[in-house]
N, C-alpha and C positions, 0 to 999 in steps of 0.2 A: 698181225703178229707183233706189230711197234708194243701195243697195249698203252698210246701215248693219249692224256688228256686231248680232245677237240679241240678246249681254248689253246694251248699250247702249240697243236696242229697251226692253229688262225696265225697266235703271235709270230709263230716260224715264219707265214707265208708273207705275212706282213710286213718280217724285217729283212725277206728277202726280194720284197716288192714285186711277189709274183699273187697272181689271180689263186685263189683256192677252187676249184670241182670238186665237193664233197659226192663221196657216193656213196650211202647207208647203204651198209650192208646188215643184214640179218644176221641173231647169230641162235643157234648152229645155221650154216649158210652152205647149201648144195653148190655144186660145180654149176649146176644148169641153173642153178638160181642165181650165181655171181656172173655167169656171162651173158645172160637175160638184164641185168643192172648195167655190167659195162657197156653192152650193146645200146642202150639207151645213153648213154653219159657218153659213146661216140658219135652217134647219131646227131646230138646235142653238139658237139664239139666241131662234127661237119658244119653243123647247120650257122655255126658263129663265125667260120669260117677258118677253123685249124686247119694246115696242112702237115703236122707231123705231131708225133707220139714220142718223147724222149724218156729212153732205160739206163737204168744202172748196171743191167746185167752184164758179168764182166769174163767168165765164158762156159755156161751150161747152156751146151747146144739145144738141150729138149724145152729148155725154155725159154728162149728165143726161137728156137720154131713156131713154138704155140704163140707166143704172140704175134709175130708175123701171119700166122695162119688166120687170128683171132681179125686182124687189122687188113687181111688181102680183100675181104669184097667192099671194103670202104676207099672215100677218097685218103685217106690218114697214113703216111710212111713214117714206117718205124726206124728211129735212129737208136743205135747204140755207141756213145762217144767213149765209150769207155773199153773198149769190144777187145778181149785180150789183151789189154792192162797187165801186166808182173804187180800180183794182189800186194804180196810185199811192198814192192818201191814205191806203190801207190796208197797203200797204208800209210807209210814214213812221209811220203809228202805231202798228203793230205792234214797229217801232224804238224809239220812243221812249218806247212803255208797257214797256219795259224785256227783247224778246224778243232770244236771243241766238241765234245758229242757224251753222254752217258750210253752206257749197257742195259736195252730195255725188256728184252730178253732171251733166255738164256736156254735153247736144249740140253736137259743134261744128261743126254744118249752120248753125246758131241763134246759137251763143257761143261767142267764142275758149276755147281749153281751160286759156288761163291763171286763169281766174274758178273753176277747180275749186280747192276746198278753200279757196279764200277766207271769212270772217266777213261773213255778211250783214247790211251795216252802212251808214247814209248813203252811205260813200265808196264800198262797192259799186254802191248804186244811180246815184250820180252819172257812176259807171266804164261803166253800160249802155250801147250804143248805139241808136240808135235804133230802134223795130221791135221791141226783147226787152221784155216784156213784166217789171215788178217785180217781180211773183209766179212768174213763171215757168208760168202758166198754158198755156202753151203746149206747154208740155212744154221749155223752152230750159234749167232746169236743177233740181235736186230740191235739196234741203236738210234736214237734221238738227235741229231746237230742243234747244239743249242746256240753255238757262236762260231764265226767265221768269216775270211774276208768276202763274201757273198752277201753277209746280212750288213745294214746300216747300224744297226743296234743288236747289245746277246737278249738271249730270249730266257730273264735270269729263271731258272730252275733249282729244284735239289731234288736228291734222291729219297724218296718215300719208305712206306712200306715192301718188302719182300715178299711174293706170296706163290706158290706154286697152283697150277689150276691146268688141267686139259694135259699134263703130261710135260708141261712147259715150268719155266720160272721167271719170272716177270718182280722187274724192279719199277712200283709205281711213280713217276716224276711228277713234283709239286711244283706249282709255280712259287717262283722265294718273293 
């Protein structure tokens, strides 16, 4: 749903000094085809010797069930650190402890399709309407972190072409 370059994926993981597990997914890509792939990429993650699975989910119940559901016959406990978060106060400080991110994309059931490829930034969230939710929790729109005090280095980007596909709006990010 990112629609984010791969290279881009790497440089993110790279300036955040964490390990990358790509998991190719197909696309169009069934439910029982995506939990057939993650089942294997846990399997994998047992066998390296993970003990937990960390979520951003910050509070839809049905989807943290389903992952705890998806993670109960493995050794893998799922953390949510974020778990009922005020999306708000956690938008604004994630702002202002210095995160920098574009708009990658954009439901526009949910949010006009002009908020794609925008910089998630105060004047973003001030732009919201009412109903969307800051984090986008809802699924109204995904985003890319390109700089932050987590990375050693930003991961320079800019924002590409615009293009709607699948019912969605996706703002492409170029590396700069």
């Amino acid at each position: 749903m990112h629609a984010v370059r791969r290279s881009l994926l790497e440089a993110q993981a790279a300036a955040a000094g964490l390990p990358l597990k790509a998991v190719n997914l197909p696309w169009p890509c069934s439910n029982e085809r995506y939990e057939a792939l993650m089942e294997t990429a846990v399997a994998e993650a047992e066998a390296e010797g993970f003990e937990a699975v960390a979520f951003g989910d910050l509070f839809l119940e049905d989807v943290r069930r389903y992952r705890e559901t998806m993670l109960a016959p493995t050794a893998l406990s799922p953390v949510f650190p974020l778990w009922q978060e005020d999306t708000t106060a956690l938008a604004q400080a994630m702002i202002a402890g210095g995160l920098r991110a574009f708009i990658t994309c954009v439901d526009p059931k949910q949010l006009d399709p002009s908020f794609a490829g925008r910089a998630f930034d105060a004047d973003f969230l001030a732009d919201l309407p009412p109903g969307v939710d800051p984090c986008g929790e809802n699924g109204e729109f995904h985003s890319f972190v390109w700089d932050g005090p987590m990375f050693d280095r930003p991961v320079p980007v800019v924002p590409g072409e615009i293009v709607e596909r699948d019912g969605f709006v996706f703002a492409d990010l170029k590396p700069a």
